[in-house]
KEKE-3310 file (N, C-alpha, C; in steps of 0.2 Angstrom, whole numbers, plus 5000, padded with zeros to 4 digits):
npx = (5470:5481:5485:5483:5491:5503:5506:5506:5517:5527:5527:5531:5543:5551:5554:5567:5572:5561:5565:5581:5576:5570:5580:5591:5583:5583:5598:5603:5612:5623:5636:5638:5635:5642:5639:5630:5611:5601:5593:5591:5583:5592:5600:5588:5584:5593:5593:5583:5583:5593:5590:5575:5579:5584:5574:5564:5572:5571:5556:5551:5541:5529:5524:5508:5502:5516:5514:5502:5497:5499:5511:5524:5518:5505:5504:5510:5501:5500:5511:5523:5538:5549:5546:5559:5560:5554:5540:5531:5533:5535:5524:5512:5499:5487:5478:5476:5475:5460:5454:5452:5464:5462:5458:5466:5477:5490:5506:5522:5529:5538:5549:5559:5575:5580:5566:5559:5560:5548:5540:5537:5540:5532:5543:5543:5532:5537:5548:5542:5533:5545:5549:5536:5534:5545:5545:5536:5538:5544:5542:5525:5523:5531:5527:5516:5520:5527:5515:5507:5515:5517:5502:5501:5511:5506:5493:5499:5507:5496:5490:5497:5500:5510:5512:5503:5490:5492:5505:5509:5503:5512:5523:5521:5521:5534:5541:5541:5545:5556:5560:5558:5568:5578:5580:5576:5591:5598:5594:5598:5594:5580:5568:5553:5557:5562:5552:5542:5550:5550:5536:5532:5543:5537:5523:5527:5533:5521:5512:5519:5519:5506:5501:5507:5503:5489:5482:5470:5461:5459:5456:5441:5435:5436:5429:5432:5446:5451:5449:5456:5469:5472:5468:5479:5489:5485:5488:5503:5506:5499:5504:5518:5516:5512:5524:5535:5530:5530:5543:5548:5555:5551:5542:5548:5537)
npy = (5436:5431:5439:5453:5450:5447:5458:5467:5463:5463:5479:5481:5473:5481:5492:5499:5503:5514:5522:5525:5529:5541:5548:5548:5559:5570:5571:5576:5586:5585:5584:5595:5607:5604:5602:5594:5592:5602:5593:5576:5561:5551:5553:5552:5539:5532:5537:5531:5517:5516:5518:5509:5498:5498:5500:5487:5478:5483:5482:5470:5462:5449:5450:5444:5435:5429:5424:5422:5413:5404:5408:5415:5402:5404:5410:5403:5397:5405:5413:5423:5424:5411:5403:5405:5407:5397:5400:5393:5384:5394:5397:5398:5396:5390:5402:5418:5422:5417:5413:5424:5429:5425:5437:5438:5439:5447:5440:5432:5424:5412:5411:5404:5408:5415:5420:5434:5449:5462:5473:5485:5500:5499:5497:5498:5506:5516:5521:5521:5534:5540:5541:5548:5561:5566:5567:5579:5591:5587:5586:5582:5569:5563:5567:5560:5546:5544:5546:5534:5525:5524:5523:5510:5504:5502:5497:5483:5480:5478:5469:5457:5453:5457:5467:5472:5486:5494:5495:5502:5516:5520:5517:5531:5541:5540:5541:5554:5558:5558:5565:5577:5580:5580:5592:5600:5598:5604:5617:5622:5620:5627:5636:5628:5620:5612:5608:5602:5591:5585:5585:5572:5563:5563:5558:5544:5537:5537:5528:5517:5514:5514:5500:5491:5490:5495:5486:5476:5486:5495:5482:5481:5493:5497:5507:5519:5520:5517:5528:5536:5534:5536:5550:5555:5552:5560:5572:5573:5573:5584:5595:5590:5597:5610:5614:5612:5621:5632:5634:5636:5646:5662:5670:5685:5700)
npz = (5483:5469:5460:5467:5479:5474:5467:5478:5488:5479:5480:5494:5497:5488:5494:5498:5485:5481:5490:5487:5472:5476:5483:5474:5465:5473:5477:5464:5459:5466:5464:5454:5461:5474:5485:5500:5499:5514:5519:5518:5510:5512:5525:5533:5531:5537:5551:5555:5551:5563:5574:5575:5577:5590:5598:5596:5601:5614:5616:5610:5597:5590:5573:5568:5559:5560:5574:5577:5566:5551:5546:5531:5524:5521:5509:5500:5489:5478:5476:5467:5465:5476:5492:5503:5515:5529:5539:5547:5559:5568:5575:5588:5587:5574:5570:5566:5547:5548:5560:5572:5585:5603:5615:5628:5643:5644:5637:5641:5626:5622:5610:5596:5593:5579:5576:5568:5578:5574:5576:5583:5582:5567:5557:5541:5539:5545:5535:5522:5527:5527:5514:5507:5514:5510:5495:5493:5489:5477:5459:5451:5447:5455:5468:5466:5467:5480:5487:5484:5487:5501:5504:5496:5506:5517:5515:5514:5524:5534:5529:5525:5538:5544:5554:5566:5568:5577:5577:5567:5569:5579:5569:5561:5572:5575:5565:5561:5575:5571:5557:5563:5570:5567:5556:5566:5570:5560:5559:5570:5585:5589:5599:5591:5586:5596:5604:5596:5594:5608:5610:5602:5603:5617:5616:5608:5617:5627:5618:5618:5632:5635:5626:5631:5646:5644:5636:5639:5644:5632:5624:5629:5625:5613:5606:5611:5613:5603:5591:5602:5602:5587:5587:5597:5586:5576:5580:5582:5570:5565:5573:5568:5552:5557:5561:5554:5543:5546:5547:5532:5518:5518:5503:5497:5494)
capx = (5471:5486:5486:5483:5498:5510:5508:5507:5522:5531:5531:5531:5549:5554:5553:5571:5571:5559:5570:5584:5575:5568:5588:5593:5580:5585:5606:5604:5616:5627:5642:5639:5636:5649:5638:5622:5607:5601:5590:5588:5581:5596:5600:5582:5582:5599:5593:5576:5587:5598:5586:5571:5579:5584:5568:5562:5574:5567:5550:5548:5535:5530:5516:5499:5504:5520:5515:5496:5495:5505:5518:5522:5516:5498:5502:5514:5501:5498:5518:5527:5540:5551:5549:5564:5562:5547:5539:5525:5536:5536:5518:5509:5493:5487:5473:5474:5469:5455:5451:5454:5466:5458:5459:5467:5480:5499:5511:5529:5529:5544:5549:5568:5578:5579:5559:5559:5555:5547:5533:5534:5536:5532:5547:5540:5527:5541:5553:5537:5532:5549:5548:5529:5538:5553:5541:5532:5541:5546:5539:5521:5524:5535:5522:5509:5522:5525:5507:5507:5519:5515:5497:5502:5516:5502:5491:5504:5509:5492:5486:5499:5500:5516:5511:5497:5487:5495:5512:5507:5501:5518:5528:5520:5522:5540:5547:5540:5550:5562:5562:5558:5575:5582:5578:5579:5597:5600:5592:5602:5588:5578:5563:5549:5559:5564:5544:5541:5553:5549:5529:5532:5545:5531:5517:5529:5531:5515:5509:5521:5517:5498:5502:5509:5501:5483:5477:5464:5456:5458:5451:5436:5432:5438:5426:5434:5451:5455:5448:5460:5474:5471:5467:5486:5495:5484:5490:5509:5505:5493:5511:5524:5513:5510:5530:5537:5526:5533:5551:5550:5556:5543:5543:5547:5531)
capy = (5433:5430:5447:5457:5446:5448:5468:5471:5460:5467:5485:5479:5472:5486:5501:5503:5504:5518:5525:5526:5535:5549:5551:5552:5567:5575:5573:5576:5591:5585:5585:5602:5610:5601:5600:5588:5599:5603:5589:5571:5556:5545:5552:5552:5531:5528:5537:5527:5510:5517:5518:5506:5488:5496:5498:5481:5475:5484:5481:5461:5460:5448:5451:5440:5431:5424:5421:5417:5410:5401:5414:5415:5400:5406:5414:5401:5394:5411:5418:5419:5419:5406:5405:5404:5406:5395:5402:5391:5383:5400:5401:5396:5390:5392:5406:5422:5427:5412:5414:5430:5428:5426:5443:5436:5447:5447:5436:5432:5419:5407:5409:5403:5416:5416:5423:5442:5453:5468:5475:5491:5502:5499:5503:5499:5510:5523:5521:5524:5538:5548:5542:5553:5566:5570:5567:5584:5598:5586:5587:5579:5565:5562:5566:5554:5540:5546:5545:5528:5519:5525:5519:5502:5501:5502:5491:5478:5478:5476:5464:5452:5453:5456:5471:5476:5493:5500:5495:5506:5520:5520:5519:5537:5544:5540:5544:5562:5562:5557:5567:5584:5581:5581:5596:5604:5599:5609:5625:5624:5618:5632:5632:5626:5611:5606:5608:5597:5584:5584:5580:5569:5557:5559:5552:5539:5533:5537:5524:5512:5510:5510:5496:5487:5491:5494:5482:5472:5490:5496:5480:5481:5498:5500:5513:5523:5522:5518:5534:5540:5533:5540:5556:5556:5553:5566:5577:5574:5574:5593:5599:5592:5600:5616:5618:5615:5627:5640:5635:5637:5654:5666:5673:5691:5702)
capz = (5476:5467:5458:5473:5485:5470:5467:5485:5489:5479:5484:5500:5494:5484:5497:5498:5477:5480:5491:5481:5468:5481:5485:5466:5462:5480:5476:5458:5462:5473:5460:5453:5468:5480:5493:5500:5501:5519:5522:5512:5514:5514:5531:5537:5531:5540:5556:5556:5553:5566:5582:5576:5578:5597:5601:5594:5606:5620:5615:5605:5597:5584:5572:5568:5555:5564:5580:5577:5559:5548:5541:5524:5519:5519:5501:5494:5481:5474:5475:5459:5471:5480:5497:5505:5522:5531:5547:5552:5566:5575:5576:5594:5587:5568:5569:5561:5547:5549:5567:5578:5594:5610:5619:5635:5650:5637:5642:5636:5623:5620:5603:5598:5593:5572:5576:5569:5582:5569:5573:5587:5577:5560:5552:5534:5539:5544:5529:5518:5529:5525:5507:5508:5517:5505:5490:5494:5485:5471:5453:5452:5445:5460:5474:5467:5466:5485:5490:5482:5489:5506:5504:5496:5509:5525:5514:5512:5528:5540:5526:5526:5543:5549:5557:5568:5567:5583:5575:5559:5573:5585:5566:5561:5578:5576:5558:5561:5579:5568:5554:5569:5576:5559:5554:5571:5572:5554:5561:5578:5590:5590:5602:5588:5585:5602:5610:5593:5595:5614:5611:5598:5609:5622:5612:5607:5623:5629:5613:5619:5638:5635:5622:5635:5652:5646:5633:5641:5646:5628:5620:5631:5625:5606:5600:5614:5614:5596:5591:5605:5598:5580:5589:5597:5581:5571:5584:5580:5561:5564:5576:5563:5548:5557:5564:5548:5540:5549:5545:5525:5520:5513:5497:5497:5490)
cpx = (5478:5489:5489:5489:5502:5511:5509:5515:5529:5534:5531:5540:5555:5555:5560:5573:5568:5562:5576:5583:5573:5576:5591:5591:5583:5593:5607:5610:5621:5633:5644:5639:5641:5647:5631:5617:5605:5598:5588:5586:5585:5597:5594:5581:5588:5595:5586:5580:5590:5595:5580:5572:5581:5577:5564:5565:5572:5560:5547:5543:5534:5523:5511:5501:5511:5519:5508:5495:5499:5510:5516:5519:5510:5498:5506:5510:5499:5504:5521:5533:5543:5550:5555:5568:5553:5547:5533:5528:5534:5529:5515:5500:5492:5480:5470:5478:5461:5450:5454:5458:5460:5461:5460:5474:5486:5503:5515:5528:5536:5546:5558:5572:5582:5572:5562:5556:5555:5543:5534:5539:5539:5539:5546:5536:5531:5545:5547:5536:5538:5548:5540:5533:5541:5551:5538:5533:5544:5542:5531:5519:5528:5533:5517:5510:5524:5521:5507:5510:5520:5508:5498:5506:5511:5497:5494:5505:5505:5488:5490:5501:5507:5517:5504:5494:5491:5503:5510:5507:5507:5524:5527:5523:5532:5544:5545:5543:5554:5566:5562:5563:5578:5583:5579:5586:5599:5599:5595:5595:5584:5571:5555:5552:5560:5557:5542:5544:5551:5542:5529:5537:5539:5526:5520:5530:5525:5511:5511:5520:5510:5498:5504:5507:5492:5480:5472:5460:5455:5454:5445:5431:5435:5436:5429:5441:5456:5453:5455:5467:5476:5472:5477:5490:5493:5489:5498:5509:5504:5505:5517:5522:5515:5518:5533:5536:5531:5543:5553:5551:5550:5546:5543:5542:5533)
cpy = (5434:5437:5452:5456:5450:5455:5471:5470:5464:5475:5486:5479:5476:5492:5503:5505:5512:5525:5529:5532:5542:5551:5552:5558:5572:5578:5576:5581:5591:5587:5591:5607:5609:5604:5596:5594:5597:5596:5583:5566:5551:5546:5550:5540:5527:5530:5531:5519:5509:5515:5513:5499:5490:5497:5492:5476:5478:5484:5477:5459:5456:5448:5446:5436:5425:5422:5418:5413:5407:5401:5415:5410:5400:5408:5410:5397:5399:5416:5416:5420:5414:5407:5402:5403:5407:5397:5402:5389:5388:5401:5397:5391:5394:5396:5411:5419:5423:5415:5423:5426:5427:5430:5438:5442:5442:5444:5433:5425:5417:5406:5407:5409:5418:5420:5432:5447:5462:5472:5481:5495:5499:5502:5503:5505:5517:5526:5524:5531:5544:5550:5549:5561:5570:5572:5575:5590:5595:5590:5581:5572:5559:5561:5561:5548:5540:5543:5536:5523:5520:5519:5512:5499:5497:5495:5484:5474:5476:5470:5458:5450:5451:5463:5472:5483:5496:5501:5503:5514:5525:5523:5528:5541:5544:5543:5552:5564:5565:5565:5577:5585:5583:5590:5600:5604:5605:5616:5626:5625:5623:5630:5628:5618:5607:5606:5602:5589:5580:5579:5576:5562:5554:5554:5547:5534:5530:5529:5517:5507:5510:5502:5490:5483:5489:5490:5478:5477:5495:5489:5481:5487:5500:5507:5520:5524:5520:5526:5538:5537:5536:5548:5559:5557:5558:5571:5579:5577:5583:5595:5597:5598:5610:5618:5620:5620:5633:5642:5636:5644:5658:5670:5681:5694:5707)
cpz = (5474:5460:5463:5478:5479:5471:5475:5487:5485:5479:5491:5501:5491:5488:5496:5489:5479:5484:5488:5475:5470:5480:5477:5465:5469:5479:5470:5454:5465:5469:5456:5458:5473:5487:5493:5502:5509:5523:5518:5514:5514:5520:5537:5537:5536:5549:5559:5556:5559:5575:5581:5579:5587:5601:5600:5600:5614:5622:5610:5604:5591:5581:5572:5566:5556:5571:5579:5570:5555:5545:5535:5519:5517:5513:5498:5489:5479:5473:5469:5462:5477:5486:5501:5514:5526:5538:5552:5557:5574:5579:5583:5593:5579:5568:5566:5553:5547:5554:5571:5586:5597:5611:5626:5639:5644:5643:5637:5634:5620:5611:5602:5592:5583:5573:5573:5575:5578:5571:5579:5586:5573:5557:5543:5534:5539:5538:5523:5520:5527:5518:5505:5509:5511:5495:5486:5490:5478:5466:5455:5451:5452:5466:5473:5467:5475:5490:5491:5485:5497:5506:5503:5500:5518:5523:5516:5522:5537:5531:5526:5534:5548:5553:5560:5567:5569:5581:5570:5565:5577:5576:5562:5565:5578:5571:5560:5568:5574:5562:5557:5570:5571:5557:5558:5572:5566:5557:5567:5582:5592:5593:5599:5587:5591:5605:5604:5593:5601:5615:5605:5599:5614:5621:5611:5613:5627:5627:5616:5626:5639:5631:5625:5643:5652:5642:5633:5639:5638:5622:5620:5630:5617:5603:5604:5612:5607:5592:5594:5603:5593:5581:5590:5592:5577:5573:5582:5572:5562:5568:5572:5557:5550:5560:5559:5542:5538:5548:5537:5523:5515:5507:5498:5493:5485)
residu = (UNK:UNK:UNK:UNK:UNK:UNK:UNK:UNK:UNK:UNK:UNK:UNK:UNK:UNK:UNK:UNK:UNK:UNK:UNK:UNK:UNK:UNK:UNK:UNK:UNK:UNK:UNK:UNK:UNK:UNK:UNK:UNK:UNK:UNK:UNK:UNK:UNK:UNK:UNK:UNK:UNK:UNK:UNK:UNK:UNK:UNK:UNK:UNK:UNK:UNK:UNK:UNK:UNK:UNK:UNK:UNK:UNK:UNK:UNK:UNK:UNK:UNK:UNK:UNK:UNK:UNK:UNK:UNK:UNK:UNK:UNK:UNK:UNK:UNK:UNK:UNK:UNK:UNK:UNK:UNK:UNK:UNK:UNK:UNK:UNK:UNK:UNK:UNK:UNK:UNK:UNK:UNK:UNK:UNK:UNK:UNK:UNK:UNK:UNK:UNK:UNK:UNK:UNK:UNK:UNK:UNK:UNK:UNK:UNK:UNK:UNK:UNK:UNK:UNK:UNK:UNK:UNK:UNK:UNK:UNK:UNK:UNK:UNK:UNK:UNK:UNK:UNK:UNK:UNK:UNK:UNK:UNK:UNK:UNK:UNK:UNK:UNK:UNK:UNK:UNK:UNK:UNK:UNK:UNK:UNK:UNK:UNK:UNK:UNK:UNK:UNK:UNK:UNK:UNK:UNK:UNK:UNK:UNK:UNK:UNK:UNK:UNK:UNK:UNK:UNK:UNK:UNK:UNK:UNK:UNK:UNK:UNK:UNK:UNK:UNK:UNK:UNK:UNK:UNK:UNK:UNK:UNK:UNK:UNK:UNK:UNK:UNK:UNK:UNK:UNK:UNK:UNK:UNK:UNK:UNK:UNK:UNK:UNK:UNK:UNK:UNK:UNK:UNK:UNK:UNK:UNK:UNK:UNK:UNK:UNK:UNK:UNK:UNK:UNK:UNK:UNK:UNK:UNK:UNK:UNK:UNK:UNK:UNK:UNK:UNK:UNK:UNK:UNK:UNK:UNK:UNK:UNK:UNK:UNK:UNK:UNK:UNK:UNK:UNK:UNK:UNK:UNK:UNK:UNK:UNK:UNK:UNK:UNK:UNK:UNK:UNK:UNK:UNK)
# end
């Protein structure tokens, strides 16, 4: 509906605005202080910009709605909105969100070279996930705008369909390498941070050459190995969770 398209769309639009505000309450200091505090999310959004377009180039993917469906102009009579850039051209046959793909063996499709290639990893998904991340010890107000703009960012981003799940999946797994390494390099790479960076590279890869190698034998078995998917990234989530823990300083009793 035309409610629902516009408010998503535009925090879909808006992520780096919400960025921006993380990093205002984070620096707020910087000038009386005369230094950057240890960890923020301006560096965390630059390094995620930094490393995601080369993996996109080593692994082109484009989403649902640009290769199977009719781009954006499936929402142009309910955008308030110009669209400014049409991308039913790109698409191969007009299917989703209507019809479902055929599940058939992957194979390189011809696109010409204006096509976005966005989609492995998610970095909407990741950029939201620092915002989430750096959210955590604000003020209350702070965290539940945070939450939100995570959640409307993942809605957003498998509803218009310019991401798939496994995207959403792979961009989790990554912003938490990301933001492991981060924080490991501040502490001088002590061994909790480099065994976290380590399995949390691994699963990233791991994510990437099933994604690639077994999709047939993963369609043909969903209830199995989508679980197993889930299961890998909790894993990183539960090991960033419990490493960081251990790195905050304890209050003296």
């Amino acid at each position: 509906g035309a409610i629902g398209f516009n408010f998503l769309d535009f925090v879909y639009g808006q992520l780096p605005v919400a960025g921006v505000l993380v990093a205002l309450y984070q620096l707020r200091n910087v000038a009386v202080e005369r230094r950057f505090p240890r960890h923020h999310v301006v560096r965390s959004f630059l390094m995620i910009g930094l490393l995601g377009p080369a993996i996109y180039m080593v692994y082109p993917v484009v989403g649902p709605i640009f290769a199977y469906g009719t781009g954006t102009e499936h929402w142009a009579a309910v955008s308030v909105w110009a669209d400014a850039w049409p991308t039913r051209q790109w698409a191969v046959a007009e299917l989703w969100p209507t019809t479902p793909p055929p599940l058939s063996v992957p194979h390189p499709i011809e696109f010409d070279e204006l096509t976005p290639r966005n989609c492995m990893p998610s970095l909407h998904t990741a950029w939201a996930t620092a915002i989430f991340l750096h959210t955590r010890k604000g003020p209350r107000a702070l965290r539940y705008a945070g939450t939100f703009w995570l959640v409307a960012t993942l809605c957003a981003t498998l509803g218009f369909g310019y991401h798939y799940g496994a995207d959403l999946i792979a961009g989790v797994v990554f912003v938490l390498t990301v933001e492991a390494a981060l924080r490991s390099y501040d502490r001088g790479w002590d061994r909790s941070g480099l065994q976290l960076v380590a399995y949390g590279a691994t699963v990233f890869v791991a994510l990437l050459a099933s994604y690639r190698y077994l999709p047939m034998e993963m369609a043909r078995h969903p209830w199995l190995y989508g679980p197993l998917l889930l299961l890998a990234m909790a894993s990183v989530i539960y090991g960033y969770v419990r490493t960081t823990a251990g790195w905050e300083p304890k209050a003296a009793p």
